[in-house]
C-alpha positions as CSV (number, residue, x, y, z in Angstrom):
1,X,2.7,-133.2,7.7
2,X,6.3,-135.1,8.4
3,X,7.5,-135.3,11.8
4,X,10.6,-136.7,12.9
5,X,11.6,-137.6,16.2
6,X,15.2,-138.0,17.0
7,X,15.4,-140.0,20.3
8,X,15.9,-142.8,22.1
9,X,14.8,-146.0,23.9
10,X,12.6,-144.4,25.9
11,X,11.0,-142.1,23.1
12,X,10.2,-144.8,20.0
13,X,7.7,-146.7,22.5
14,X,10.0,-150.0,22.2
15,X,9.8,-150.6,25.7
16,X,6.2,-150.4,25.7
17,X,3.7,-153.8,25.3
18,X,2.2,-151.7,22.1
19,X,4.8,-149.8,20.5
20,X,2.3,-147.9,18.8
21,X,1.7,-146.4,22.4
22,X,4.6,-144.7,22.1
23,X,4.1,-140.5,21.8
24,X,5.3,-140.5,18.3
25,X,2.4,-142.6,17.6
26,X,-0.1,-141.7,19.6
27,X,1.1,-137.6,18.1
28,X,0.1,-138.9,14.3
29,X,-3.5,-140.2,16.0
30,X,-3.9,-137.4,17.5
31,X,-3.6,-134.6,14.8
32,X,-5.2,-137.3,12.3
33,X,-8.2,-137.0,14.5
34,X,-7.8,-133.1,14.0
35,X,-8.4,-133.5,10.4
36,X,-4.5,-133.1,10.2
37,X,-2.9,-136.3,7.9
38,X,0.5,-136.8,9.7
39,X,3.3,-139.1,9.5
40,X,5.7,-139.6,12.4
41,X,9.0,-141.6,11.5
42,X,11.4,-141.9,15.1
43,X,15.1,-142.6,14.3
44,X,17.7,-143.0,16.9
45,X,20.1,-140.1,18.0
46,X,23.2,-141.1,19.7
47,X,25.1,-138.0,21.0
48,X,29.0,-138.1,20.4
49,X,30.7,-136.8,17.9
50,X,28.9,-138.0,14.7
51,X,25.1,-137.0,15.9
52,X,25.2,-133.5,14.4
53,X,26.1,-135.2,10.8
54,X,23.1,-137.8,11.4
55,X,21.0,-135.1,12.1
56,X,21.6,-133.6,8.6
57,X,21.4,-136.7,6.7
58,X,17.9,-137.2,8.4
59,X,16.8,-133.9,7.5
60,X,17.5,-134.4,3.8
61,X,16.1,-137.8,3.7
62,X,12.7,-137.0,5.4
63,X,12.4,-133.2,4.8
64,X,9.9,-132.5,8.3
65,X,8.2,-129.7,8.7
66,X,8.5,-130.3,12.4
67,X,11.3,-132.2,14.5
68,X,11.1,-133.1,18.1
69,X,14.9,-133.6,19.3
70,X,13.9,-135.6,22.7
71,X,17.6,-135.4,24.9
72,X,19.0,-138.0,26.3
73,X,22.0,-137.7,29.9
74,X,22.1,-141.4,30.0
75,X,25.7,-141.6,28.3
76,X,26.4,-139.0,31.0
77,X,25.1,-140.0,34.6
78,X,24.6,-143.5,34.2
79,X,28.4,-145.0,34.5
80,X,28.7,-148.3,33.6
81,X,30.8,-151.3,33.7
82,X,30.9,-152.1,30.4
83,X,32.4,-148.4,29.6
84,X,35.2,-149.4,31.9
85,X,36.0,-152.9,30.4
86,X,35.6,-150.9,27.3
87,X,39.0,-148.6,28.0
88,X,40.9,-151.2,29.4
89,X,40.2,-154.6,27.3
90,X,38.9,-153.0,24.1
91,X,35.8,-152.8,22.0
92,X,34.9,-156.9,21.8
93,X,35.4,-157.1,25.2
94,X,33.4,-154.0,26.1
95,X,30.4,-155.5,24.1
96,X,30.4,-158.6,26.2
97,X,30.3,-157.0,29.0
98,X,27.5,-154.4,28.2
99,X,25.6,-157.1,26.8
100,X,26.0,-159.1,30.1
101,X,25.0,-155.2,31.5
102,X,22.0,-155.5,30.0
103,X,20.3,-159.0,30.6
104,X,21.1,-158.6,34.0
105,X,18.8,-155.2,34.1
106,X,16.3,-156.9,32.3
107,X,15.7,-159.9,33.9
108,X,16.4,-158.6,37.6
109,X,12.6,-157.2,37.4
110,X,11.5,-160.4,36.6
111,X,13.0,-162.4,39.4
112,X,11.6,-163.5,43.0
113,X,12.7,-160.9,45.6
114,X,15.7,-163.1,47.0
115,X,16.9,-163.5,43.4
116,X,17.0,-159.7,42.5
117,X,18.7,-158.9,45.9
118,X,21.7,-161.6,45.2
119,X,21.6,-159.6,41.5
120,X,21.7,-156.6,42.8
121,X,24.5,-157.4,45.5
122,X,26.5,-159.0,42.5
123,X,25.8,-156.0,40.1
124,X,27.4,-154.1,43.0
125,X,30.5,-156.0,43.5
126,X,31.4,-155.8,39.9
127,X,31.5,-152.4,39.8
128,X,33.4,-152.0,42.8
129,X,36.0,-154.5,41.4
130,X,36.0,-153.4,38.0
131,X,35.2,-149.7,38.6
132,X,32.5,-147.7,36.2
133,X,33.0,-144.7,33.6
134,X,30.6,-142.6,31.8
135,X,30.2,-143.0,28.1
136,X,30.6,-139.3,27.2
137,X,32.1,-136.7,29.6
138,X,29.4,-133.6,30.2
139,X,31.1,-131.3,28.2
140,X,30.9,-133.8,25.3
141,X,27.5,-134.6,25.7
142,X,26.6,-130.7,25.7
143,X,28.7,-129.9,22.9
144,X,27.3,-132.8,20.8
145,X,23.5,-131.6,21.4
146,X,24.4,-127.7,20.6
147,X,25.9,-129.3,16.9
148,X,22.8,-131.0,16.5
149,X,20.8,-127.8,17.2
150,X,22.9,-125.8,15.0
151,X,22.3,-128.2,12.0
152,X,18.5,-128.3,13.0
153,X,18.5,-124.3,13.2
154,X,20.7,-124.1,9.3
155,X,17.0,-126.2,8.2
156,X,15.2,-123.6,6.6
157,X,10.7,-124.2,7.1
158,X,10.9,-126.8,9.8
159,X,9.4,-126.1,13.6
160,X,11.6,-128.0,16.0
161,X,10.8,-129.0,19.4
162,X,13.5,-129.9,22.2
163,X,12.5,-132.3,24.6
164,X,14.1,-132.5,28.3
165,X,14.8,-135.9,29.5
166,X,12.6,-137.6,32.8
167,X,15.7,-138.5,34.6
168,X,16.2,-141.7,36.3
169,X,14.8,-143.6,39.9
170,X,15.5,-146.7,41.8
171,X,18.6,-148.9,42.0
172,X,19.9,-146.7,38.8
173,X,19.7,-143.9,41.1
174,X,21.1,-145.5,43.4
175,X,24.2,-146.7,42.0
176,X,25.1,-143.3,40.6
177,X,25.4,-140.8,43.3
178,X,24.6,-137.9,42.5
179,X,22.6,-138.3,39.3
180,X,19.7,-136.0,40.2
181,X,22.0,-133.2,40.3
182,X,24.4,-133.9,36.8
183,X,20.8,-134.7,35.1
184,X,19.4,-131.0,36.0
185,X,22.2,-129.2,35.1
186,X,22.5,-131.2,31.5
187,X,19.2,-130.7,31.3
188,X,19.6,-126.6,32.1
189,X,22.3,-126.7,29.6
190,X,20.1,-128.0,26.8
191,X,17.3,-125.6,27.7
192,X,19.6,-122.9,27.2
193,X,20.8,-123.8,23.6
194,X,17.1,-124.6,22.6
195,X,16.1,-121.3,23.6
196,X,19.2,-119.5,22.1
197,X,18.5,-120.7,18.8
198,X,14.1,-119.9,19.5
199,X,13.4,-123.7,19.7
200,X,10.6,-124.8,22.0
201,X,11.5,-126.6,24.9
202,X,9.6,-129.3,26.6
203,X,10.4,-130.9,29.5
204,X,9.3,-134.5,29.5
205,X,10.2,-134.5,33.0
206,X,7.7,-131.6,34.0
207,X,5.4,-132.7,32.2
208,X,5.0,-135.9,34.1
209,X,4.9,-133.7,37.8
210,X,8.8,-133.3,38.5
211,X,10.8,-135.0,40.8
212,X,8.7,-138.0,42.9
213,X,5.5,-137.4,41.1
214,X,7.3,-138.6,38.3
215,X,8.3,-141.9,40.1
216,X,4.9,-143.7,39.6
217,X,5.3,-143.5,35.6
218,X,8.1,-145.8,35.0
219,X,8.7,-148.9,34.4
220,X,10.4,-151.3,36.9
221,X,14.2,-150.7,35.5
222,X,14.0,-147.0,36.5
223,X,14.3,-145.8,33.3
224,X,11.9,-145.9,30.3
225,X,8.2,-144.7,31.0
226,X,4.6,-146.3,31.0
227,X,2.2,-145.8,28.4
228,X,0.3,-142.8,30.8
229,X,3.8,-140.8,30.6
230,X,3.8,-141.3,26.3
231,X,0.4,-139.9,26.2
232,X,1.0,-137.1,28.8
233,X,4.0,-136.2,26.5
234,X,2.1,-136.5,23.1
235,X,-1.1,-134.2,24.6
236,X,1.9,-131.9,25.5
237,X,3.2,-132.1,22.4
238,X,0.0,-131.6,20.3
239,X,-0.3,-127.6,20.8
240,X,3.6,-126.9,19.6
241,X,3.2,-129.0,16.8
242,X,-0.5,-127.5,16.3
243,X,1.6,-124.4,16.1
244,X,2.9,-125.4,12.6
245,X,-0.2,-127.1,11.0
């Protein structure tokens, strides 16, 4: 059995100390303990306006016989900096500063609690001065996922799973008000085009207990998951993709 999983940071187990604890890997244990020989390849989906044509040269290079599309809002509710410098300086300078973005959100978990506060002050003022966009606008993002579903559903003898996103916590949260609510609704949006075309839908978010119980499964930058949440999600998985063995 081929599986491919289109995803994203969160979903390829990069973030992880093992990658192989990652749900894609931990999925091809599982059914190989079934008896079931599997391999699971993950390849990154980035919604915009090329994802749908990605998703069809994936489909003819791997031929699956199951794919699990895990969604991603992040290009939505998370505005950024970078994005911003982006539109007014141009690409080069757009990469430095999302670069910049970056190693400050990776090293703020690292530092004493004195440190990350003058960080997090800093990461503050820069937006205020600079001001933040999204990367996508909703409808955009929406429209990008229902190509990619349409291309999945023109596939002929392939089982394809949607995954909902978990959503974000801590200072992500709190820089982007309002994020709970734009994540739901994308979310309900992308629920609604799985179902339309008689995908599964499974929300990586419910799975882990909703909003708050989630909380305890991520990491310290408020976005990727722990190695409990990639096994919930793969043990989830298991009877959907069970479904097509």
């Amino acid at each position: 059995m081929k599986i491919l999983v289109l995803g994203h940071s969160d979903s390829d187990g990069s973030r992880l100390a093992n990658p192989r604890d990652g749900f894609p890997s931990l999925l091809q244990r599982m059914l190989a303990e079934r008896g079931i020989q599997a391999d699971a390849v993950h390849r990154y989906l980035y919604p915009g306006p090329t994802a749908a044509a990605f998703v069809a040269k994936q489909l003819e290079r791997e031929h699956p016989d199951v794919v699990v599309l895990a969604t991603t809002t992040h290009s939505v509710v998370v505005e950024l900096v970078s994005n911003r410098v982006r539109e007014r300086w141009g690409e080069r300078a757009g990469r430095w500063a999302e670069r910049a973005e970056r190693a400050v959100a990776r090293r703020a978990d690292r530092l004493p609690p004195r440190a990350t506060a003058v960080a997090t002050r800093l990461r503050r003022a820069g937006r205020r001065l600079v001001g933040t966009r999204p990367a996508l606008t909703e409808q955009g993002l929406i429209q990008s996922y229902e190509d990619c579903m349409m291309a999945l559903a023109q596939a002929e003898n392939v089982h394809t799973i949607i995954g909902g996103g978990i959503g974000y916590i801590g200072e992500i949260q709190r820089l982007n008000p309002g994020i709970d609510a734009r994540q739901a609704m994308l979310q309900a949006k992308f629920r609604a085009a799985a179902q339309a075309h008689h995908f599964d839908w499974l929300s990586h978010e419910a799975v882990l207990g909703g909003p708050g119980t989630k909380d305890k499964y991520y990491q310290p930058d408020g976005m990727h998951t722990d190695e409990r949440s990639h096994r919930l999600f793969a043990e989830a998985l298991l009877p959907l993709v069970l479904a097509r063995a």
